[in-house]
C-alpha positions as CSV (number, residue, x, y, z in Angstrom):
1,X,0.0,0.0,0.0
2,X,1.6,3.2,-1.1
3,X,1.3,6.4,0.6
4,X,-0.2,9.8,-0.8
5,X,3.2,11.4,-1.3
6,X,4.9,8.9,-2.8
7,X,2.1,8.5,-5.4
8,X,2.4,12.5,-6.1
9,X,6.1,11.9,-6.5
10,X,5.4,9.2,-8.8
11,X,3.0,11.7,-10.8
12,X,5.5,14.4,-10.8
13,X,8.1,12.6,-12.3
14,X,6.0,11.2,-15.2
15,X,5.4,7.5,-14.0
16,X,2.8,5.3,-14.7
17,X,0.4,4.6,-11.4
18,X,-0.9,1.3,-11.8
19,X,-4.3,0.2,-11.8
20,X,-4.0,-0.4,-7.6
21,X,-2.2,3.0,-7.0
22,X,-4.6,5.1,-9.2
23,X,-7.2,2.8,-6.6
24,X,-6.0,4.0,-4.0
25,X,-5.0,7.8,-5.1
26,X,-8.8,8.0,-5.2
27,X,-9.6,6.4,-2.2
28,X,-7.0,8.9,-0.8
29,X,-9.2,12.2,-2.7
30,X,-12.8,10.7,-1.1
31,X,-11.1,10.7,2.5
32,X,-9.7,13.8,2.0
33,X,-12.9,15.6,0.2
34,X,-15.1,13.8,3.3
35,X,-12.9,15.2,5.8
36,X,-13.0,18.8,4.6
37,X,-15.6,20.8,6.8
38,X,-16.5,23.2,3.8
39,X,-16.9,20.9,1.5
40,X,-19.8,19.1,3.8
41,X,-21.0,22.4,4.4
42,X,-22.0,22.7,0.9
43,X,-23.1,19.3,0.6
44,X,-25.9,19.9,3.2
45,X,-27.0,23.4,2.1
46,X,-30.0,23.8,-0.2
47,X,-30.7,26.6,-2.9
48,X,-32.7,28.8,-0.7
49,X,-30.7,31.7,-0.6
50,X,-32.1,34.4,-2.3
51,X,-29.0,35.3,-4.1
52,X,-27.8,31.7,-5.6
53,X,-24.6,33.6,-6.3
54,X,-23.7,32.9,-2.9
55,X,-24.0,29.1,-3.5
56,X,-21.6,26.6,-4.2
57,X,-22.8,24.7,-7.6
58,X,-20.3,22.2,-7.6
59,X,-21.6,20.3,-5.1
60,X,-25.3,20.0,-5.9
61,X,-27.3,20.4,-8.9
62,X,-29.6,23.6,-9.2
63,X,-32.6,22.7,-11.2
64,X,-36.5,21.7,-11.2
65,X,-38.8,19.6,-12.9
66,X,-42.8,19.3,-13.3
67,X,-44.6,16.7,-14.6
68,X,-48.3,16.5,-15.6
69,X,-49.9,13.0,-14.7
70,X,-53.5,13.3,-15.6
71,X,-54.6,13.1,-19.5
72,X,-54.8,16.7,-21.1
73,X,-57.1,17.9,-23.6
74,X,-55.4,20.1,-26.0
75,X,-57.9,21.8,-28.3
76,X,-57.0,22.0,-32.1
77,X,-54.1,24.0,-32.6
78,X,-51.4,25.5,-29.9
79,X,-51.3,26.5,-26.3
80,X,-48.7,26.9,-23.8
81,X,-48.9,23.5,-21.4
82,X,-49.8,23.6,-18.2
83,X,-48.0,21.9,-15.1
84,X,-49.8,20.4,-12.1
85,X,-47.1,18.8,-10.4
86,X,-43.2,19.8,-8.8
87,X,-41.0,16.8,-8.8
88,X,-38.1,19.2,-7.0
89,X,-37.4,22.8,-7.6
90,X,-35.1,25.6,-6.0
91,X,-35.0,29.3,-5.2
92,X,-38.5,29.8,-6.7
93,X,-38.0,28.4,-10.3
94,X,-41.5,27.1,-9.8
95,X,-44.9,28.6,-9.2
96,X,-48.0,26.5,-10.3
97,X,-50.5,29.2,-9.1
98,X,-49.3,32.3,-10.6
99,X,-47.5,30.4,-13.6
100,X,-48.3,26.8,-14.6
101,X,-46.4,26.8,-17.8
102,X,-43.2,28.0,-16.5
103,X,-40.0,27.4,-14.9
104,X,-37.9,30.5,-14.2
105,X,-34.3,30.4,-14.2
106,X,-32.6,32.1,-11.3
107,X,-29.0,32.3,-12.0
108,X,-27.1,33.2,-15.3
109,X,-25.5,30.4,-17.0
110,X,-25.7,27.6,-18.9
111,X,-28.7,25.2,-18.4
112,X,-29.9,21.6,-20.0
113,X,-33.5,22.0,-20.7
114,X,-35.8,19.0,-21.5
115,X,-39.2,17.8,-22.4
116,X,-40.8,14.0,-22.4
117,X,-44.3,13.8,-23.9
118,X,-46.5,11.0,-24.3
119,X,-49.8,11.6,-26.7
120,X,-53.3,10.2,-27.6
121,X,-52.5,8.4,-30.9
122,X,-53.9,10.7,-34.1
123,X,-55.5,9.4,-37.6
124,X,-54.7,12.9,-39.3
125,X,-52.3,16.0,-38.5
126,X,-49.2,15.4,-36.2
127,X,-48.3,16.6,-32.4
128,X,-45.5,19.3,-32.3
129,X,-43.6,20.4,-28.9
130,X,-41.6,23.2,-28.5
131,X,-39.6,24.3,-26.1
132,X,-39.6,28.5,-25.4
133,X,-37.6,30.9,-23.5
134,X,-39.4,33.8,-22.3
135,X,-42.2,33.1,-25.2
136,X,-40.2,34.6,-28.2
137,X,-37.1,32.5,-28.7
138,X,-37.7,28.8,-29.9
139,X,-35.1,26.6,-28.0
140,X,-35.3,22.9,-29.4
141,X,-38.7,21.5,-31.5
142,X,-40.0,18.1,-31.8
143,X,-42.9,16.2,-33.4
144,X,-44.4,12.8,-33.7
145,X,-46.3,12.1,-36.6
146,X,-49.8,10.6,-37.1
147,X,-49.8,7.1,-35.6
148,X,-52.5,4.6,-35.1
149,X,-50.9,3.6,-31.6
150,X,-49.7,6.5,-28.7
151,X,-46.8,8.8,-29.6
152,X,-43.9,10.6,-27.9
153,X,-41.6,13.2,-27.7
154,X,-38.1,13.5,-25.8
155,X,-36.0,16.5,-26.3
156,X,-33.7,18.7,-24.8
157,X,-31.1,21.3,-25.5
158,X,-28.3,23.6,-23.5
159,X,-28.2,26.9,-23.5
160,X,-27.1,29.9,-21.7
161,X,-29.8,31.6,-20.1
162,X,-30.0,34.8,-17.7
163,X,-31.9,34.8,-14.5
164,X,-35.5,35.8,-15.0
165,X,-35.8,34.0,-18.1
166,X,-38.3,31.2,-18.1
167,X,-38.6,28.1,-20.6
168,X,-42.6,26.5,-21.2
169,X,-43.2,24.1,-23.7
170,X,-45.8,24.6,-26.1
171,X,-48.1,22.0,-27.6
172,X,-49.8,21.9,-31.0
173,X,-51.6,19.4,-32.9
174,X,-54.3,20.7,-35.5
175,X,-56.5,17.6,-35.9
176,X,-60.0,20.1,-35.7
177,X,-60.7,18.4,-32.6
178,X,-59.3,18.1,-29.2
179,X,-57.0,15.2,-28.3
180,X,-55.1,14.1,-25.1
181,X,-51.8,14.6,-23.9
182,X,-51.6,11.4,-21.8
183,X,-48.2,12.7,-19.1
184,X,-45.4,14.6,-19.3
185,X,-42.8,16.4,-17.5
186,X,-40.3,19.3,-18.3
187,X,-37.1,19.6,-16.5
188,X,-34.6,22.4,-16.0
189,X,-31.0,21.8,-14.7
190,X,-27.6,23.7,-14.0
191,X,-24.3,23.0,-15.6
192,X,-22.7,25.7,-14.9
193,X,-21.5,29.5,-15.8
194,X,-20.7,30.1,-20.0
């Protein structure tokens, strides 16, 4: 069993670990990283804080995600979907009562933004989601053409987005008659500054 300084020695002068001292260099990293106080104080803390600049990312994963469970008539042609659900959100990304559609974005950087929809199956037309930020930029599109069995759609997209924007997802289908969204969910998560 090597110690940690003659492994860093070893690094330094350009040696090959081998496959039990690289083991153990990271068994050496988790003790380390579990014995640092800071470090576990991140660990514990939750996005809360009013100003998430204060937060350390690294540690935990900003984010939310929504899901609908309950079939959802959508009449012939487009509206913005509504949520009814919160799988997990933080610092007020989420607010079902004064916005359903949305999930607001309270730090500037880059985000991963996704959607998973399951539909009623359709004879004539096609289902089309779309993914928007702050209603006027198009992020990512998807659609599933007429099927005599149920359809979906999974996408998602990164991109950097400022706090206050918000993403919603917007369904459309043009059948002339209404048809059923049958679940769904949307989710928004952190990666990281641009």
């Amino acid at each position: 069993m090597a110690n940690f300084k003659d492994l860093l020695l070893k690094i330094a002068n350009n040696s090959r670990l081998t496959p039990q001292e690289l083991d153990e260099l990271g068994r050496f990293g988790t003790e380390i990283q579990s014995r640092n106080a800071q470090v576990a104080d991140w660990e514990r803390q939750s996005f809360t804080n009013t100003d998430p600049t204060l937060r350390q990312l690294d540690f935990r994963t900003l984010g939310a995600k929504v899901r609908m469970d309950t079939d959802t008539a959508i009449p012939s042609g487009a509206m913005y979907f509504p949520w009814e659900t919160v799988d997990y959100y933080d610092i007020g990304m989420v607010d079902l009562v004064a916005n359903d559609t949305r999930i607001t974005i309270p730090r500037t950087g880059r985000y991963f933004v996704g959607i998973n929809f399951a539909f009623e199956a359709i004879s004539t037309s096609y289902w089309r989601a779309d993914i928007f930020v702050n209603r006027t930029t198009i992020l990512t599109s998807g659609t599933q053409n007429q099927s005599a069995v149920f359809g979906t759609i999974n996408i998602s997209e990164d991109a950097i987005l400022t706090v206050g924007d918000y993403v919603e997802t917007k369904i459309t289908q043009v059948t002339g008659v209404s048809k059923n969204v049958l679940g769904a969910n949307m989710f928004v998560r952190w990666l990281g500054v641009n």
